[in-house]
N, CA, C and O atoms as CSV, one atom per row, in Angstrom:
chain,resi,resn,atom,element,x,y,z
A,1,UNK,N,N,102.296,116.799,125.411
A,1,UNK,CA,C,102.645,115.571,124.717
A,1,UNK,C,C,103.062,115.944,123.286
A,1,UNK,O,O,102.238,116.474,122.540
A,2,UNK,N,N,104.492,115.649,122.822
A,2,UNK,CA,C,104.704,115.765,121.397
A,2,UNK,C,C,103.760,115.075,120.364
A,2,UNK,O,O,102.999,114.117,120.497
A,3,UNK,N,N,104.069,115.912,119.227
A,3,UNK,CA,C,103.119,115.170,117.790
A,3,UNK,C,C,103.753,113.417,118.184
A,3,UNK,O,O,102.949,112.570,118.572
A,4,UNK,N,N,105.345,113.059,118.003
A,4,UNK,CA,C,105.774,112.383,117.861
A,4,UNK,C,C,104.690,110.826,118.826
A,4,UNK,O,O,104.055,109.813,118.535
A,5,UNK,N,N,105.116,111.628,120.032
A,5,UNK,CA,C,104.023,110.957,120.918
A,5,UNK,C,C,103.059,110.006,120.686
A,5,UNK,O,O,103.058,108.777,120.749
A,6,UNK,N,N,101.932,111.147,120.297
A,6,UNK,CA,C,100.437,111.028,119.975
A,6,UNK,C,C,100.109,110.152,118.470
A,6,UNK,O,O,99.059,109.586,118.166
A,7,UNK,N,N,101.234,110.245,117.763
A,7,UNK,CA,C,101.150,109.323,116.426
A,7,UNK,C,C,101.495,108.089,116.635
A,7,UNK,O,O,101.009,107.282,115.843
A,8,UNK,N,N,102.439,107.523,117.758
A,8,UNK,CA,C,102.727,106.499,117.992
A,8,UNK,C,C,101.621,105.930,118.904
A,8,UNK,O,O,101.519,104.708,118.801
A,9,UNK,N,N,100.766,106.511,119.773
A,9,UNK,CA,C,100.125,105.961,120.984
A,9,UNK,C,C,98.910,105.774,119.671
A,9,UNK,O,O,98.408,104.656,119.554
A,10,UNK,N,N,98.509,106.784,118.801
A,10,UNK,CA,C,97.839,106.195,117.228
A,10,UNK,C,C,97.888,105.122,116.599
A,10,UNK,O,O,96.927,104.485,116.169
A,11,UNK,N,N,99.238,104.815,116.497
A,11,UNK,CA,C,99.825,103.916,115.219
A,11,UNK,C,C,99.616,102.291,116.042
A,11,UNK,O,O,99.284,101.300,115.391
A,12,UNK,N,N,99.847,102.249,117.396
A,12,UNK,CA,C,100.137,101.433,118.015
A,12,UNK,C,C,98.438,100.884,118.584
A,12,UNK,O,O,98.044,99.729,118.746
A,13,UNK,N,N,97.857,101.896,118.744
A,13,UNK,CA,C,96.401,101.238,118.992
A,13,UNK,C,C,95.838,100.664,117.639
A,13,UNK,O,O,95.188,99.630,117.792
A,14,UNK,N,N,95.951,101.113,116.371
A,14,UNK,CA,C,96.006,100.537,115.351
A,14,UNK,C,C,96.450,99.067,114.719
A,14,UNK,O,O,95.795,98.239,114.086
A,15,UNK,N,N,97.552,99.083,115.063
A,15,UNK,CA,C,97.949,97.880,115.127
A,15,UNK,C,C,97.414,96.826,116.418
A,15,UNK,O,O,97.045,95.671,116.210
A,16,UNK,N,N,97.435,97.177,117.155
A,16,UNK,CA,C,96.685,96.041,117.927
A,16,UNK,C,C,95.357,95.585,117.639
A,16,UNK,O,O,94.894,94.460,117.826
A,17,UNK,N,N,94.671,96.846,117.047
A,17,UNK,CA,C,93.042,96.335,116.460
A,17,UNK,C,C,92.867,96.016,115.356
A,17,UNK,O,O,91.784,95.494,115.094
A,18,UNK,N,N,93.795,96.193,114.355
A,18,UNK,CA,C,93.798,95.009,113.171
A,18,UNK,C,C,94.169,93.793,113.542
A,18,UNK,O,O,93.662,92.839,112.952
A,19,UNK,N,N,95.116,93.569,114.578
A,19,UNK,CA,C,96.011,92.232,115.262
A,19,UNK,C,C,95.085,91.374,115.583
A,19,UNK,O,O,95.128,90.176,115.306
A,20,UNK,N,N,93.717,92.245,116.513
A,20,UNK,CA,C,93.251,91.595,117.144
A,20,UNK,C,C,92.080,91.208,116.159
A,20,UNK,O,O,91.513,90.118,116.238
A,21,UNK,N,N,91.826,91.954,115.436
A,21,UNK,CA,C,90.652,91.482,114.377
A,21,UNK,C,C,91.024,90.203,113.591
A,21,UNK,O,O,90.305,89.216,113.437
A,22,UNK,N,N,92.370,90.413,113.086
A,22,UNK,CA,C,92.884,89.145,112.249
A,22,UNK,C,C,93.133,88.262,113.103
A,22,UNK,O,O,92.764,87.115,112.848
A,23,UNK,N,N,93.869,88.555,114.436
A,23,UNK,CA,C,93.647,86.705,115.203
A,23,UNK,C,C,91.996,86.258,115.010
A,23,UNK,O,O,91.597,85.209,114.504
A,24,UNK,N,N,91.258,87.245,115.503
A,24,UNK,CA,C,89.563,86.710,115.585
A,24,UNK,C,C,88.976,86.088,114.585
A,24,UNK,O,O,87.999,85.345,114.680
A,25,UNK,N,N,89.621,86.409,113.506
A,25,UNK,CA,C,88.842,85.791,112.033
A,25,UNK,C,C,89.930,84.375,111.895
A,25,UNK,O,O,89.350,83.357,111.518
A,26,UNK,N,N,90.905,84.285,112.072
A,26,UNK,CA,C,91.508,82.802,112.069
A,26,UNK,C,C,91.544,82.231,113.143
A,26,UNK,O,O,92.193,81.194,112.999
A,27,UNK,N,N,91.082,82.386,114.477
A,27,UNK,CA,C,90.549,81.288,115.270
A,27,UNK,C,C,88.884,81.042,115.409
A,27,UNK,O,O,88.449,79.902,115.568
A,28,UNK,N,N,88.002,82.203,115.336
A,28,UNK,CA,C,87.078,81.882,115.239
A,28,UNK,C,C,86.066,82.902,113.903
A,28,UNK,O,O,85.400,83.926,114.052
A,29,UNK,N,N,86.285,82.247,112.919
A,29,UNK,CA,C,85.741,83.199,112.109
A,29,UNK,C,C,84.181,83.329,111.815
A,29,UNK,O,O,83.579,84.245,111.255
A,30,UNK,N,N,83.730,82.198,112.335
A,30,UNK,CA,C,82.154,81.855,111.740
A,30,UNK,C,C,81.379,83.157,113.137
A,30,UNK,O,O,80.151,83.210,113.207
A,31,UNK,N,N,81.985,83.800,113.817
A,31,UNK,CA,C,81.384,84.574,115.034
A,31,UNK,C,C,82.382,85.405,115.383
A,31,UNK,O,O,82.632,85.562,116.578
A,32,UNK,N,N,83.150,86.102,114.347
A,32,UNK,CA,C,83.574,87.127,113.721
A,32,UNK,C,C,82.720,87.909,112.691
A,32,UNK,O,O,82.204,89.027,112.682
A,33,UNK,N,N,82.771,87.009,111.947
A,33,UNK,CA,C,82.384,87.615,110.586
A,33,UNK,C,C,81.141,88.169,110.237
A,33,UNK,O,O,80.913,88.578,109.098
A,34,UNK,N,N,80.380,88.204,111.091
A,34,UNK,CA,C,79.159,88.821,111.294
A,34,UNK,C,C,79.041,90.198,111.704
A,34,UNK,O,O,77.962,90.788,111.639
A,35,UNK,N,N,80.096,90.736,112.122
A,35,UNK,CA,C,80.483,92.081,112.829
A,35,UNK,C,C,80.806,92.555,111.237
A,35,UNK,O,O,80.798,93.765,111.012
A,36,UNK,N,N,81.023,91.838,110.392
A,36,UNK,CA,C,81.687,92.791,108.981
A,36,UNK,C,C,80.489,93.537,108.239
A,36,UNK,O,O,80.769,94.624,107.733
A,37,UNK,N,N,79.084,93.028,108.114
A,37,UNK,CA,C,78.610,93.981,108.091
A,37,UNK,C,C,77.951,93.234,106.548
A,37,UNK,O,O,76.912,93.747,106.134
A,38,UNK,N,N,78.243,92.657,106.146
A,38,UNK,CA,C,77.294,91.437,104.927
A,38,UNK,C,C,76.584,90.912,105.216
A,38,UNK,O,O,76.575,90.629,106.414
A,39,UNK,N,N,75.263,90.301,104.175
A,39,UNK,CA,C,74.262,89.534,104.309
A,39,UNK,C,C,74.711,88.187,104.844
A,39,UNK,O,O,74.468,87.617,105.907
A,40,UNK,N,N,75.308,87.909,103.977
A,40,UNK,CA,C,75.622,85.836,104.006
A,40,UNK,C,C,77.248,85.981,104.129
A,40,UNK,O,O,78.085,86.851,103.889
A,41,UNK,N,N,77.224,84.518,104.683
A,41,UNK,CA,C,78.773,84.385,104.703
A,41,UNK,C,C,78.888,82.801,104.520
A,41,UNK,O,O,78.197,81.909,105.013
A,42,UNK,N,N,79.848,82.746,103.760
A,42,UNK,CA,C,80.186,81.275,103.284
A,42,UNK,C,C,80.368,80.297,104.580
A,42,UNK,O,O,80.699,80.638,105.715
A,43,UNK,N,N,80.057,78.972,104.094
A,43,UNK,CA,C,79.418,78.186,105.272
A,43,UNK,C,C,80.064,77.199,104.530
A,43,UNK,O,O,80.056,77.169,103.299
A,44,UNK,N,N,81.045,75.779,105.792
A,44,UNK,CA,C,81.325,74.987,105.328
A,44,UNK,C,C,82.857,74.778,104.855
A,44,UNK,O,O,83.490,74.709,105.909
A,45,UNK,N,N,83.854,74.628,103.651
A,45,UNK,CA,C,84.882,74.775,103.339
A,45,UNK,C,C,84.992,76.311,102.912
A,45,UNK,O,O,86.060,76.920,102.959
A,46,UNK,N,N,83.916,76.820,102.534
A,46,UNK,CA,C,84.247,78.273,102.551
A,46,UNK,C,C,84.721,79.414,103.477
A,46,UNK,O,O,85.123,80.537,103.175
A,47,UNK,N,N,84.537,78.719,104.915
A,47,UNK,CA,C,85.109,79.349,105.944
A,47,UNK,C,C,86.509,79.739,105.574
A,47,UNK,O,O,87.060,80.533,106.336
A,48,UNK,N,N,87.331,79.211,104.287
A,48,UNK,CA,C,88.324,79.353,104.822
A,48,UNK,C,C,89.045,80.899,103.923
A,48,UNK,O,O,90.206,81.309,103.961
A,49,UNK,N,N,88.063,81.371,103.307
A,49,UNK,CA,C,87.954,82.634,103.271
A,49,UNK,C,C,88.115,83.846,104.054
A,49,UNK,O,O,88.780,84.881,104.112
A,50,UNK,N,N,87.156,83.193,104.641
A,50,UNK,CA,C,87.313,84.227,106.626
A,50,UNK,C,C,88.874,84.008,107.023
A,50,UNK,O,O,89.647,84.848,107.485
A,51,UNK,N,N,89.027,83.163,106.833
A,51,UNK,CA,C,90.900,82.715,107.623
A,51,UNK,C,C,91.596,83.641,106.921
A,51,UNK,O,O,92.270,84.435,107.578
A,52,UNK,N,N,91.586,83.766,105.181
A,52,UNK,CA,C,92.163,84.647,104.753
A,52,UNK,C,C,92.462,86.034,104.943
A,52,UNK,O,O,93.522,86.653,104.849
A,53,UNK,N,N,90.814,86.533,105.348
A,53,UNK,CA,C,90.910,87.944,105.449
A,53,UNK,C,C,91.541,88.126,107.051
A,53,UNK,O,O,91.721,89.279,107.446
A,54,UNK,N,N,91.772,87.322,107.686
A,54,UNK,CA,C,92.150,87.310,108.885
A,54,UNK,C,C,93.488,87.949,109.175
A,54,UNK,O,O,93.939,88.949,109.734
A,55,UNK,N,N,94.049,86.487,108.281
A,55,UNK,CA,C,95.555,86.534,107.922
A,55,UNK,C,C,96.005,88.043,106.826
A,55,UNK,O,O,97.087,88.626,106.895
A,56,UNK,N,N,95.111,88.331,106.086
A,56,UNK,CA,C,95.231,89.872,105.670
A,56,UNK,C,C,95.919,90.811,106.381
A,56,UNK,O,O,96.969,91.405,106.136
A,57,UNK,N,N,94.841,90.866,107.690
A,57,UNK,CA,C,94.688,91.684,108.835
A,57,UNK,C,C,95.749,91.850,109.566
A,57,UNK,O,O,96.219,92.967,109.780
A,58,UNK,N,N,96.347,90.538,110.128
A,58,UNK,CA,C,97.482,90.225,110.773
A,58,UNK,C,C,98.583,90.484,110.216
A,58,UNK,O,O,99.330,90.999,111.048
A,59,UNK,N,N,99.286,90.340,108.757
A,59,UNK,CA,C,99.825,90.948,107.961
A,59,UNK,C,C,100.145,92.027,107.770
A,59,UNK,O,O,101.279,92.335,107.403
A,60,UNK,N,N,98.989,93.025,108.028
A,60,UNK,CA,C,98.880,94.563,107.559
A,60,UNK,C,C,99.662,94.819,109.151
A,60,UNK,O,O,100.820,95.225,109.250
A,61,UNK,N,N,98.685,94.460,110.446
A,61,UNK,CA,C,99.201,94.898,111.520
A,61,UNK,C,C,100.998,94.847,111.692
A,61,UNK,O,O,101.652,95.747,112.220
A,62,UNK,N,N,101.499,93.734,111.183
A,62,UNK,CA,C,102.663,93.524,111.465
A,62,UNK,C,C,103.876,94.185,110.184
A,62,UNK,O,O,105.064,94.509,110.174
A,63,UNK,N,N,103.407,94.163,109.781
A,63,UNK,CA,C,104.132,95.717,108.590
A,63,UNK,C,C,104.444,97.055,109.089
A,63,UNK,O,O,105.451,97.764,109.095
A,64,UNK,N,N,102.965,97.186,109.603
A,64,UNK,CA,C,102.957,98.562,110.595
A,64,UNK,C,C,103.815,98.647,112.201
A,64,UNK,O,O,104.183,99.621,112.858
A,65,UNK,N,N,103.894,97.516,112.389
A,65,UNK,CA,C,104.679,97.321,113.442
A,65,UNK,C,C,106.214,97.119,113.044
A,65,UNK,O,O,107.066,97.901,113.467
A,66,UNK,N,N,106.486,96.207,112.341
A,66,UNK,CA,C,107.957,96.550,111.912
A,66,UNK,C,C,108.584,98.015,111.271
A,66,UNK,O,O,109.775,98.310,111.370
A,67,UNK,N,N,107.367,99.038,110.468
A,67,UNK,CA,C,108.105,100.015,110.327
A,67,UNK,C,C,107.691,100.980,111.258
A,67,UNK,O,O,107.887,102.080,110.743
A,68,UNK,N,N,107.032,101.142,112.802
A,68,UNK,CA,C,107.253,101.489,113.923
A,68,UNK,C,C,108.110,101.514,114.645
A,68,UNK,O,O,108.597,102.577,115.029
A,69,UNK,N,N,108.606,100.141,115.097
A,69,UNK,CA,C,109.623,99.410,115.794
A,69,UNK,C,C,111.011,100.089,114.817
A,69,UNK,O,O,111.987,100.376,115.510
A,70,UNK,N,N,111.111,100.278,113.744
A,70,UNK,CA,C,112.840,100.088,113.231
A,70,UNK,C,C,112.887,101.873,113.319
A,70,UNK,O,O,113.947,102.498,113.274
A,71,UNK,N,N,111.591,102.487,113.446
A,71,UNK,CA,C,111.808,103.977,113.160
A,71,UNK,C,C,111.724,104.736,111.641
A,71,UNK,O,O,112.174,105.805,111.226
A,72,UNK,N,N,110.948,103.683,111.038
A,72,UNK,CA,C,111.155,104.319,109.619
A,72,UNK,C,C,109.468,105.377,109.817
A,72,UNK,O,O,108.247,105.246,109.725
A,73,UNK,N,N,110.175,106.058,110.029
A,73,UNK,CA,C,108.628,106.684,110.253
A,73,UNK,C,C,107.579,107.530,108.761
A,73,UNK,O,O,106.353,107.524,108.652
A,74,UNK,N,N,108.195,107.913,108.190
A,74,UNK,CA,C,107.927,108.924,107.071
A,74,UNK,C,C,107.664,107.117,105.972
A,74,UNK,O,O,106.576,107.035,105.401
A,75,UNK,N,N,108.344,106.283,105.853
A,75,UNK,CA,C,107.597,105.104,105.183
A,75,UNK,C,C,105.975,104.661,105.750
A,75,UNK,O,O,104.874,104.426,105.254
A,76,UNK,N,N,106.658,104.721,107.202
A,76,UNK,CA,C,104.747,104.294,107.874
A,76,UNK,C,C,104.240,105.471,107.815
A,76,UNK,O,O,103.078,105.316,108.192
A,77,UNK,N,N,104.380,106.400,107.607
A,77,UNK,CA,C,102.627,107.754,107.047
A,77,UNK,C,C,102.241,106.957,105.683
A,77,UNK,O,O,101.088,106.664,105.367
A,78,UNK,N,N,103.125,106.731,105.115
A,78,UNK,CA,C,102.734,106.498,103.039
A,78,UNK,C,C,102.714,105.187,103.450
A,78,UNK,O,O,101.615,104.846,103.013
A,79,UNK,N,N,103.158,104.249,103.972
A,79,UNK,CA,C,102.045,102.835,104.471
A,79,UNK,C,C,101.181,102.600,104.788
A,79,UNK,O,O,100.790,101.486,104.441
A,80,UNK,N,N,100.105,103.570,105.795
A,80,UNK,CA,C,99.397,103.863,106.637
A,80,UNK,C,C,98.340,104.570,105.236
A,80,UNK,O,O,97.457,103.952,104.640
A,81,UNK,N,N,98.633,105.542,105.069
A,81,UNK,CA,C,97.745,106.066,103.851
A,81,UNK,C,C,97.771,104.699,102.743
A,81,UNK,O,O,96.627,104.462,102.355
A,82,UNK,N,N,98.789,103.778,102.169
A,82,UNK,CA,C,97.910,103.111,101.234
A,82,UNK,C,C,97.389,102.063,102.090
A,82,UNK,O,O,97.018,101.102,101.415
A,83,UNK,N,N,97.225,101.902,103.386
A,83,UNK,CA,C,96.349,100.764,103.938
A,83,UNK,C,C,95.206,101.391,104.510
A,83,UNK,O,O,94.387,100.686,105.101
A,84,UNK,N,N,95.024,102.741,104.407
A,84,UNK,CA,C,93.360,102.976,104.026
A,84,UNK,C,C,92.726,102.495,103.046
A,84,UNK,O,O,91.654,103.059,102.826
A,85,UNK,N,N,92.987,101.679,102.393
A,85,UNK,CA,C,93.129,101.127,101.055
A,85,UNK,C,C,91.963,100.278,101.652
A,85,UNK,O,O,90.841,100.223,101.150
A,86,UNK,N,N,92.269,99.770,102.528
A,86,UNK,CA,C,91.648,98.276,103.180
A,86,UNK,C,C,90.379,98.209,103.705
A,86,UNK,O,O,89.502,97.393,103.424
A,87,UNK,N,N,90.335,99.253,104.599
A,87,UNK,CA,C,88.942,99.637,105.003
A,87,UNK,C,C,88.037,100.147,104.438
A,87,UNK,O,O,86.861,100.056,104.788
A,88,UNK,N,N,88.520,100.856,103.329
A,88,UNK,CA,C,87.773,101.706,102.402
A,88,UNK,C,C,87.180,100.636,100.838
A,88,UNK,O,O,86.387,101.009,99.973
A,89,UNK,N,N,87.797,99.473,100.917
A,89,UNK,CA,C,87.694,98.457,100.021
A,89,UNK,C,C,86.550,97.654,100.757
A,89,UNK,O,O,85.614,97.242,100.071
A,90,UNK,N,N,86.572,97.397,102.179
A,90,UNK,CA,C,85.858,96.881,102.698
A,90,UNK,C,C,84.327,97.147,102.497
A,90,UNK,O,O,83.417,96.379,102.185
A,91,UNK,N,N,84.347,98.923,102.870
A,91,UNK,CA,C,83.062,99.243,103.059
A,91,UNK,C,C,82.074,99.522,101.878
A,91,UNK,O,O,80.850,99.561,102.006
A,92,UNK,N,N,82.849,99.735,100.562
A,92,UNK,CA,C,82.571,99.498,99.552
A,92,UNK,C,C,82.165,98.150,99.092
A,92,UNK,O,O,81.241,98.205,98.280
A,93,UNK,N,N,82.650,96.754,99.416
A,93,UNK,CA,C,82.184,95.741,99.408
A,93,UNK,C,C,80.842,94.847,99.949
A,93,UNK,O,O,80.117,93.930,99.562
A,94,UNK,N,N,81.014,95.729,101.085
A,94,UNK,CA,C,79.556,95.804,102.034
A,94,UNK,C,C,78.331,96.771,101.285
A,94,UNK,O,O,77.257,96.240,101.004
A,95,UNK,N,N,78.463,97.549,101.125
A,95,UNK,CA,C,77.735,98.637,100.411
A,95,UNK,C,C,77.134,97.387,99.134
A,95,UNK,O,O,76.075,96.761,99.174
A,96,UNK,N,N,78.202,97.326,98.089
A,96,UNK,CA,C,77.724,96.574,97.005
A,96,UNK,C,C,76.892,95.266,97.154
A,96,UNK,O,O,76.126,94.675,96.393
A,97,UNK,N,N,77.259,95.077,98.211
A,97,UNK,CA,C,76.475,93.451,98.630
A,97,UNK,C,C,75.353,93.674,99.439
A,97,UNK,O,O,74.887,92.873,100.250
A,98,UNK,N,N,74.946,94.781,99.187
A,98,UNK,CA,C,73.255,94.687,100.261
A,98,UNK,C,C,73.492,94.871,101.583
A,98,UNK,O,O,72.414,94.892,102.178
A,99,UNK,N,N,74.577,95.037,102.439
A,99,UNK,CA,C,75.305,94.882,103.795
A,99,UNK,C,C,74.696,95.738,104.280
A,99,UNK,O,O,73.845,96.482,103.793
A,100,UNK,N,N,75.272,95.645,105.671
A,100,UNK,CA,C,74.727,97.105,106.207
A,100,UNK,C,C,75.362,99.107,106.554
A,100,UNK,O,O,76.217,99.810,107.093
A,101,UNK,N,N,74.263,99.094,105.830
A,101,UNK,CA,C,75.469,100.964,105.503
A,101,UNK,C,C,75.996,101.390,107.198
A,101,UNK,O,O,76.960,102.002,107.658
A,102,UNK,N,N,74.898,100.760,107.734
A,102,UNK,CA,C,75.643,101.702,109.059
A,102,UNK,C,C,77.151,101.140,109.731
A,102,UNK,O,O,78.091,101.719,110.275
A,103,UNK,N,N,76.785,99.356,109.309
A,103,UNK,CA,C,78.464,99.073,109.723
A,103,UNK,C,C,79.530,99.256,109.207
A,103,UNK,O,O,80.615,99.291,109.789
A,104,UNK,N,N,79.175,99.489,107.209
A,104,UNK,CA,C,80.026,100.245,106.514
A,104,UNK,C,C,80.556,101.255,106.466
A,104,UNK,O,O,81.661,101.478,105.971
A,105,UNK,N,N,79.445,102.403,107.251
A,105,UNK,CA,C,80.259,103.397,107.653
A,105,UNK,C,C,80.723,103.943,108.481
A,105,UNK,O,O,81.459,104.930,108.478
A,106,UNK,N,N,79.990,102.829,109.950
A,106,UNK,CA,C,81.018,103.351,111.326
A,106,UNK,C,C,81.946,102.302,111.559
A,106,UNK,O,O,82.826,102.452,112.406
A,107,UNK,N,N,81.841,101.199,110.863
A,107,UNK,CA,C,83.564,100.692,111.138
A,107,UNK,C,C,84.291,100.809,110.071
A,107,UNK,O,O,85.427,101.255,110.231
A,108,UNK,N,N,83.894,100.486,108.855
A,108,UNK,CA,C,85.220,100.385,107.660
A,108,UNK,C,C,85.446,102.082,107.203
A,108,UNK,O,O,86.571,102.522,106.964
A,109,UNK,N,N,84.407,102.788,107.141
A,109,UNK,CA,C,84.889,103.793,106.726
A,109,UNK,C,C,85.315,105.082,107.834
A,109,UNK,O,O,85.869,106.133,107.511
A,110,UNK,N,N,84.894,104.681,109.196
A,110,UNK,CA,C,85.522,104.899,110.267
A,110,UNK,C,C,87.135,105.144,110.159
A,110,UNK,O,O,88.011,106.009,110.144
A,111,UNK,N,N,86.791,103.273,110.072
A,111,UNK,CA,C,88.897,103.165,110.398
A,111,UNK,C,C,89.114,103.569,109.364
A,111,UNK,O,O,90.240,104.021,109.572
A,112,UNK,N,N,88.837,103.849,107.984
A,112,UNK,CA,C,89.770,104.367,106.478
A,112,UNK,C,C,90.356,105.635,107.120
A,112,UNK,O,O,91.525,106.015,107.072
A,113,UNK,N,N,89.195,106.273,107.796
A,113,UNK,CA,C,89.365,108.107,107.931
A,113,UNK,C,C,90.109,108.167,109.025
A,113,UNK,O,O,90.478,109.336,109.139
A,114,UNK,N,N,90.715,107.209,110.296
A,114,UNK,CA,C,91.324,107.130,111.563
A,114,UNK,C,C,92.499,106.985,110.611
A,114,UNK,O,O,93.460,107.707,110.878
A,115,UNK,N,N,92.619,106.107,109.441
A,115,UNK,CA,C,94.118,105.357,109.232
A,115,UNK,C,C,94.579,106.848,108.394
A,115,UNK,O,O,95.682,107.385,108.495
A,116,UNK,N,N,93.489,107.310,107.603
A,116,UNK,CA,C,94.732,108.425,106.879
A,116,UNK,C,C,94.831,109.343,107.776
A,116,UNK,O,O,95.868,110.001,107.865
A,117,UNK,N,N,93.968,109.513,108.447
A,117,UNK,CA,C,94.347,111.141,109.289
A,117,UNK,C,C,96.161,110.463,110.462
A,117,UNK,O,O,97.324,110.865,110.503
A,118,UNK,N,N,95.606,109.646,110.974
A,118,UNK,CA,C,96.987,108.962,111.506
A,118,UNK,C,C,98.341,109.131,110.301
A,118,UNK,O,O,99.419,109.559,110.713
A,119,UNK,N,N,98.203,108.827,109.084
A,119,UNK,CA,C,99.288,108.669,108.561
A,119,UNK,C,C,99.272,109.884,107.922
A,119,UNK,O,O,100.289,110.043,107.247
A,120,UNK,N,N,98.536,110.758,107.884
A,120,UNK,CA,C,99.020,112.455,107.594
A,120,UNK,C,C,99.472,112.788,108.657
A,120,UNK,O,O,100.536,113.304,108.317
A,121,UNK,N,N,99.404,112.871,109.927
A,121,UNK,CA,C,99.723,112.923,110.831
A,121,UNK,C,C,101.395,112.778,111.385
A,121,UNK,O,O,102.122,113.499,112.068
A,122,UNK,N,N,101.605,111.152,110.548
A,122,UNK,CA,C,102.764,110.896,110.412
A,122,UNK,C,C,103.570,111.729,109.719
A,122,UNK,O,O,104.546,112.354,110.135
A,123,UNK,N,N,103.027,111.694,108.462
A,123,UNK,CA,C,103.727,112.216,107.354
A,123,UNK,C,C,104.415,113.613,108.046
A,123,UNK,O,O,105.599,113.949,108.071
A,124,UNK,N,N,103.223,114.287,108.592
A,124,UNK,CA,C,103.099,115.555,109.103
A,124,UNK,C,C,104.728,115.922,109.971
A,124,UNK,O,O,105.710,116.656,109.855
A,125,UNK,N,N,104.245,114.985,110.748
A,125,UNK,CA,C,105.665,115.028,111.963
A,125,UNK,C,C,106.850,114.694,111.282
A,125,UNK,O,O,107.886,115.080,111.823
A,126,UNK,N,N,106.944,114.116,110.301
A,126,UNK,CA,C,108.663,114.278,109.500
A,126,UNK,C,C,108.731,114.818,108.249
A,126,UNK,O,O,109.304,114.260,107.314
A,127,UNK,N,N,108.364,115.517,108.203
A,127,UNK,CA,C,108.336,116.591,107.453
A,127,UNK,C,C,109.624,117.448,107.371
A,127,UNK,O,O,109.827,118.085,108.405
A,128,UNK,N,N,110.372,117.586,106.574
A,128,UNK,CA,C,111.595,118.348,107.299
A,128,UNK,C,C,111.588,119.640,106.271
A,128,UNK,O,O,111.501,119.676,105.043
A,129,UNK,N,N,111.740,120.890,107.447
A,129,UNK,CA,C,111.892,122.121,107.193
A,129,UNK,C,C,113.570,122.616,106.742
A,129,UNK,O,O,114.601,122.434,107.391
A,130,UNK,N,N,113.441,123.110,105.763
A,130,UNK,CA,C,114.414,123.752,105.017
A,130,UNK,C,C,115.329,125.043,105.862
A,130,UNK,O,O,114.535,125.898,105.470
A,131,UNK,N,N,116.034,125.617,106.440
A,131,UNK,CA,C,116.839,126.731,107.139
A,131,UNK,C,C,117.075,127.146,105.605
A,131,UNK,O,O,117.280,126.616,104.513
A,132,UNK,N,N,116.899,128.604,106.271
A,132,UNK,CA,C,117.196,129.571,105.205
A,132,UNK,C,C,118.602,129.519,104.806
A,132,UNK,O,O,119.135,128.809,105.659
A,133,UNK,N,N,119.376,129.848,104.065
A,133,UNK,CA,C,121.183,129.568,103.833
A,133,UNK,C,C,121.895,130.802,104.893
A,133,UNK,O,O,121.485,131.945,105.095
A,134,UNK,N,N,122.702,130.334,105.279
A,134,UNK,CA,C,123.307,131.492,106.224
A,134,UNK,C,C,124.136,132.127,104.791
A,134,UNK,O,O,124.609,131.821,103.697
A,135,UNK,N,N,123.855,133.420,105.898
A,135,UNK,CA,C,124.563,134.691,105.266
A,135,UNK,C,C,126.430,134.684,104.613
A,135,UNK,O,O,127.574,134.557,105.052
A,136,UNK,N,N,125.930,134.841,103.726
A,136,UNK,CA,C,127.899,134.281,103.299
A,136,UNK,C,C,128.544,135.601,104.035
A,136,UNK,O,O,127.937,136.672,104.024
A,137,UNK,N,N,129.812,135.445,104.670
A,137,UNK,CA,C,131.011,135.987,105.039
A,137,UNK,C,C,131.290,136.716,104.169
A,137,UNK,O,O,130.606,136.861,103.156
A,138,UNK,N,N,132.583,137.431,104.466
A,138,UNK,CA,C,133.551,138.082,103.417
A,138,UNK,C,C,134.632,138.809,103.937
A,138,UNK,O,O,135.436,139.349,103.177
């Protein structure tokens, strides 16, 4: 199986599990949001917080999917690396709030370390190698 391959069958399970995380938090967020790994969660009109980070989610997934889909590939490694951004913001947020370290660090800081190694990965595979100059004539 090429690198090319294996970064896409990557990139693409990725995107479906942010997809699917952000549909989950804007249709049902009050039994979502408990998987994130915080003490309390806003109750009431504050739910609509949860919708946000949802719609975050769904956002990020579909970025990553449009620069999949068009082939810009060497943009999605350096997309992919600053949307470790996200998970790694997460688990830090959890951390600071009393949350729980273990969900902070097997899901958010999980996926941070899945998303950059994926987008080095990327990066990796378009990478373009230089040919030495051919030999001048005479």
């Amino acid at each position: 199986m090429s690198r090319k391959t294996v970064n896409t069958v990557l990139i693409t399970a990725g995107i479906l599990f942010i997809g699917y995380v952000g549909v989950s938090y804007v249709l049902t967020p009050e039994t979502t949001a408990p998987g994130f790994g915080l003490p309390h969660w806003p109750s009431g009109d504050g739910d609509g917080f949860l919708i946000l980070k949802g719609i975050r989610d769904i956002v990020s997934g579909l970025v990553l999917a449009i620069l999949l889909v068009t082939g810009h590939r060497r943009a999605l490694g350096w997309v992919l690396l600053a949307t470790a951004l996200t998970p790694l913001g997460d688990m830090t947020t959890v951390l600071a709030h009393h949350g729980s370290a273990a969900v902070a660090f097997a899901v958010h800081g999980l996926t941070a370390a899945l998303v950059v190694l994926t987008g080095l990965l990327t990066l990796r595979e378009t990478r373009t190698t230089t040919a030495p100059p051919a030999p001048a004539t005479r």
